[in-house]
C-alpha positions as CSV (number, residue, x, y, z in Angstrom):
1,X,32.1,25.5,34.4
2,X,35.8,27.3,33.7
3,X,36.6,26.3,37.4
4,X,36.1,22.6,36.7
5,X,38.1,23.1,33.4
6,X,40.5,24.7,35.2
7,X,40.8,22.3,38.3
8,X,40.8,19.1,35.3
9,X,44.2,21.0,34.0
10,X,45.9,21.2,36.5
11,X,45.3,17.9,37.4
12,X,46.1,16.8,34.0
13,X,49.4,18.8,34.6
14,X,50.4,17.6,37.5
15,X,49.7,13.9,36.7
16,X,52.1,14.6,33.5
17,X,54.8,16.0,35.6
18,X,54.6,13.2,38.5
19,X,54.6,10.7,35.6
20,X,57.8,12.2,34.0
21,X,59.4,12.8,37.5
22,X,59.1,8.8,38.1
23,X,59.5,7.2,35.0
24,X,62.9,6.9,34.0
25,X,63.9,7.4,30.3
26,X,67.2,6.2,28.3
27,X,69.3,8.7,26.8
28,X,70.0,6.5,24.2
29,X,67.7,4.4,22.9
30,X,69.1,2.8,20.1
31,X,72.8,1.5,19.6
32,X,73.1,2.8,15.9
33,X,73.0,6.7,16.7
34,X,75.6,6.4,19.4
35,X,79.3,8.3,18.0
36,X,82.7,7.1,19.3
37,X,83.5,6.5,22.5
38,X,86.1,7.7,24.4
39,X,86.9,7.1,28.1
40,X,88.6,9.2,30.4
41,X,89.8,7.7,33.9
42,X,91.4,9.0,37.0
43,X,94.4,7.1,37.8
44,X,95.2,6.8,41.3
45,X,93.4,9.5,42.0
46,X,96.6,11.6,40.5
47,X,95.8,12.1,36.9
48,X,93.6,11.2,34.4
49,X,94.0,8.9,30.8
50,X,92.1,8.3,27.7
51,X,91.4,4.7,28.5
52,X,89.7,3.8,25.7
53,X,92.3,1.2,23.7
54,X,91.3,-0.9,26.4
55,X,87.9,-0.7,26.6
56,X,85.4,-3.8,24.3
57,X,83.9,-0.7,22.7
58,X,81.4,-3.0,21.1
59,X,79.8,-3.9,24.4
60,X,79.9,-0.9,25.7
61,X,77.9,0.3,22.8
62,X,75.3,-2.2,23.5
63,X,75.1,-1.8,26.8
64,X,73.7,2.1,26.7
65,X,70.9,2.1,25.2
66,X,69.8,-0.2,28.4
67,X,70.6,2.1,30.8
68,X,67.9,4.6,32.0
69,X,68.0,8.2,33.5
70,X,65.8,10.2,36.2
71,X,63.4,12.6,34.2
72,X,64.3,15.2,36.6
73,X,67.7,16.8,36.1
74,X,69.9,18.4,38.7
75,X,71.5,21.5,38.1
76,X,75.1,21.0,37.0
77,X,77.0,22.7,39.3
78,X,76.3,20.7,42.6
79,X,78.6,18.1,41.8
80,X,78.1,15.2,43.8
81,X,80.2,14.1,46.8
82,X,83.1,11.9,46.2
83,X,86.3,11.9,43.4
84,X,85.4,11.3,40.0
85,X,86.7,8.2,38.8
86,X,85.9,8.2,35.2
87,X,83.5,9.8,32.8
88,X,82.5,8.3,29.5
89,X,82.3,10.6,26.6
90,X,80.5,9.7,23.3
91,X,77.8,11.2,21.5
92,X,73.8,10.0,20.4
93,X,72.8,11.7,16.9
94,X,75.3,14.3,16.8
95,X,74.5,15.6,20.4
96,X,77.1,15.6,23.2
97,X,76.3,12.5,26.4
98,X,78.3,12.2,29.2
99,X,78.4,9.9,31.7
100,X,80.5,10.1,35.0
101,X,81.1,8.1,37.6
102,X,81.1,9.8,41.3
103,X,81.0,6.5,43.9
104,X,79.1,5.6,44.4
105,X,76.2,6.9,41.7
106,X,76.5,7.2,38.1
107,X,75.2,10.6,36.4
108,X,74.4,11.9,32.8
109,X,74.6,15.0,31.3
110,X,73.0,15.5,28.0
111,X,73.3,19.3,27.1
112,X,75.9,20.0,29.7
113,X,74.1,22.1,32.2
114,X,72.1,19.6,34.0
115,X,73.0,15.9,35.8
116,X,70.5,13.0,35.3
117,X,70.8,10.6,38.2
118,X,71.1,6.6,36.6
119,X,68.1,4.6,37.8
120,X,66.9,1.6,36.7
121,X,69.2,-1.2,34.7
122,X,71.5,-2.2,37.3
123,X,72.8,-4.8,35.6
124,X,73.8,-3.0,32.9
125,X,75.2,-0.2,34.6
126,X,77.1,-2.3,36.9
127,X,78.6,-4.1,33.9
128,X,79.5,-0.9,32.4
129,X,81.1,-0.1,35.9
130,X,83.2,-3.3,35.4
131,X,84.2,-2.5,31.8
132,X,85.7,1.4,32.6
133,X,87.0,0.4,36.1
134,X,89.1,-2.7,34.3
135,X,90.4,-0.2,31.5
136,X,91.5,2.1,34.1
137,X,93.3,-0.6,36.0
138,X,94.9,-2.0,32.3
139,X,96.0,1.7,32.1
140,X,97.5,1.6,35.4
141,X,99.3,-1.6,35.3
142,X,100.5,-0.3,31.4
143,X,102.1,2.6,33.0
144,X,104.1,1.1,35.8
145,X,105.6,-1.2,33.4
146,X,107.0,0.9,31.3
């Protein structure tokens, strides 16, 4: 009897943990609790700007809650391969999010040790793609000109 118990835990367990493992999740579910936003883009690949006067803030704050996250973290300090080209700072109820852009994968970090993987909502991440890589090229252009 406790080894059937036993064995129907640990299958319980491990059905919880493969369910969590491939269902993704969004870090922010609703557009209200989501702070200011603030964008910070690599230039060139020479320095990095606040972007953010030229972002539509407004869609960029409806276009979060629609993107999802791996369950799974990584830990943070294997960063991923590739130049960062921008990472999008805001907050969701008072807790720090980041998002960061390595090409060719977006990332998450919630509570700064550990990277969630994007998955899911390609549309909306790829139209989120569009919004920070235009601001960084409005930033660009605004700097050679003057």
């Amino acid at each position: 009897m406790k080894q059937r118990l036993t064995y129907a835990l640990a299958s319980s367990a491990a059905c919880i943990a493969l369910a969590a493992w491939l269902v993704p999740y969004a870090p922010m579910p609703k557009a209200e609790g989501i702070g200011q936003i603030e964008v910070l883009g690599t230039i060139q690949g020479q320095y990095s700007a606040y972007v953010t006067r030229w972002l539509d803030t407004d869609e960029v704050r409806q276009l979060l809650p629609q993107i999802k996250m791996n369950s799974i973290p990584e830990i943070l300090g294997r960063y991923p391969e590739g130049k960062l080209t921008y990472q999008l700072e805001t907050d969701y109820n008072g807790q720090p999010l980041y998002l960061y852009y390595y090409p060719p994968e977006f990332y998450v970090t919630c509570d700064g040790r550990w990277m969630h993987r994007l998955r899911g909502s390609e549309d909306a991440v790829q139209r989120l793609h569009e919004i920070c890589l235009d601001a960084c090229e409005q930033e660009l252009a605004d700097t050679i000109y003057w």
